[in-house]
N, C-alpha and C positions, 0 to 999 in steps of 0.2 A: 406543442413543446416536445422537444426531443426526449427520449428515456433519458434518466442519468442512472449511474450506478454506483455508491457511494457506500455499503453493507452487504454483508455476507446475508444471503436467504437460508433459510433452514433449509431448501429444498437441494443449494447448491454443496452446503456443509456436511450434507446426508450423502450426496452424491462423493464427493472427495473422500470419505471415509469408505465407501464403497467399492472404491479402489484400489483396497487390501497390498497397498502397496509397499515396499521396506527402505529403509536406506536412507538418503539424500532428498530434500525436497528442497528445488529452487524458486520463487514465488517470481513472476515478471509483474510486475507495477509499470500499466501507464497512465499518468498522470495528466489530467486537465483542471489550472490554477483560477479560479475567481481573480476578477482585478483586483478588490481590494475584500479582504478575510470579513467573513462572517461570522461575531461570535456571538451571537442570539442564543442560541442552542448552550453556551458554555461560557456567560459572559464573567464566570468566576477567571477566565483564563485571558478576558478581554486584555491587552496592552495597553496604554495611555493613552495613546492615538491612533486612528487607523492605518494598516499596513497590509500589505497585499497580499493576495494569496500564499506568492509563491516566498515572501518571509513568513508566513506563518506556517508552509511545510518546513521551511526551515528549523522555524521551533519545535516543531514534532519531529525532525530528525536528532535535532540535537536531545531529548529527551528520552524519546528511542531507544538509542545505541548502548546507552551501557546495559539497558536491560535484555538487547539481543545479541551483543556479546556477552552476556554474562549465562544466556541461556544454551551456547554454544554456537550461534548463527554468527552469520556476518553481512556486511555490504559486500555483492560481487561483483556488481558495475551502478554508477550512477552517472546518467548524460543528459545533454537536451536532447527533446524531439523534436516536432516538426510533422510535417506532411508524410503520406506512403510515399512512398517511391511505387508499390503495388498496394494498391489497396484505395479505399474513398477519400477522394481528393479533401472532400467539406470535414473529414475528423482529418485533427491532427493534436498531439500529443506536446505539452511542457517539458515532462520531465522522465522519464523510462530508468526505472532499480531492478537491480538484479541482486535478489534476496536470499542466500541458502540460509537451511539447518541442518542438522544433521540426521533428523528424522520427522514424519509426520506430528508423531506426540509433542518431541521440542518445541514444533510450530504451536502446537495450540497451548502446552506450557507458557510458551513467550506471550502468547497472544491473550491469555487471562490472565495475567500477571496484574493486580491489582496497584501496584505502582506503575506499569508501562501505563493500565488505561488510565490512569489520572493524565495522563497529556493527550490524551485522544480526542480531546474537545479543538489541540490545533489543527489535526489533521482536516477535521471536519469543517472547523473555520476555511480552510486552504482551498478545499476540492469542489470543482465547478461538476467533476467527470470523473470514473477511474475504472480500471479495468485489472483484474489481478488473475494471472493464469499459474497455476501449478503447474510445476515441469520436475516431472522425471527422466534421468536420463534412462535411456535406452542403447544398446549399441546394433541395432538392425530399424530399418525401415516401420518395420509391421509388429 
């Protein structure tokens, strides 16, 4: 079976703090949906009947937002994916968000936020795969 990646490792969270970096931090999400939501793990959040992954990211969007605009982040892009155009033909990607905050702390404020994580059981239901890169910008190369 293929790796998935679905949680932050302490090892990757240590690193990302490591990188003493200031300002802006935009998070890229991509996304891979189970056909139909798993809520084993959080069947407190189970719906009436089953429903597929990609509504029950939906659920955790809508649940989301007001606690990441309220933390001062926003949505920066949200689209389908699809296949690379470069990159491994066999991965391909649902759904690709583009996340800012306003700074590293904001992120991890939003992200313990003890009312965000009570919906984090949709998310979980939703994801077959995910991929979450920090992005600072830079204005050079190197």
């Amino acid at each position: 079976m293929t790796e998935r990646f679905l949680e932050v490792s302490q090892e990757a969270g240590a690193a990302l703090f490591a990188r003493n970096f200031s300002g802006e931090v935009v998070m890229l999400n991509l996304l891979r949906f189970r056909d139909v939501a798993d809520y084993s793990a959080n069947p407190e959040l189970m719906p009436s009947k089953p429903i597929s992954g990609a509504e029950a990211y939906q659920k955790y969007i809508d649940h989301t937002f007001p606690f990441l605009r309220e933390s001062g982040g926003d949505l920066v892009f949200l689209g389908k994916g699809g296949k690379y155009l470069i990159g491994p033909q066999e991965e391909q990607w649902d759904l690709v968000m583009l996340v800012r905050q306003n700074s590293l702390s904001d992120f991890i404020a939003f992200s313990s936020n003890q009312g965000y994580l009570a919906g984090m059981g949709h998310r979980t239901a939703a994801l077959e795969d995910s991929r979450l890169l920090p992005l600072v910008e830079s204005k050079t190369a190197t």
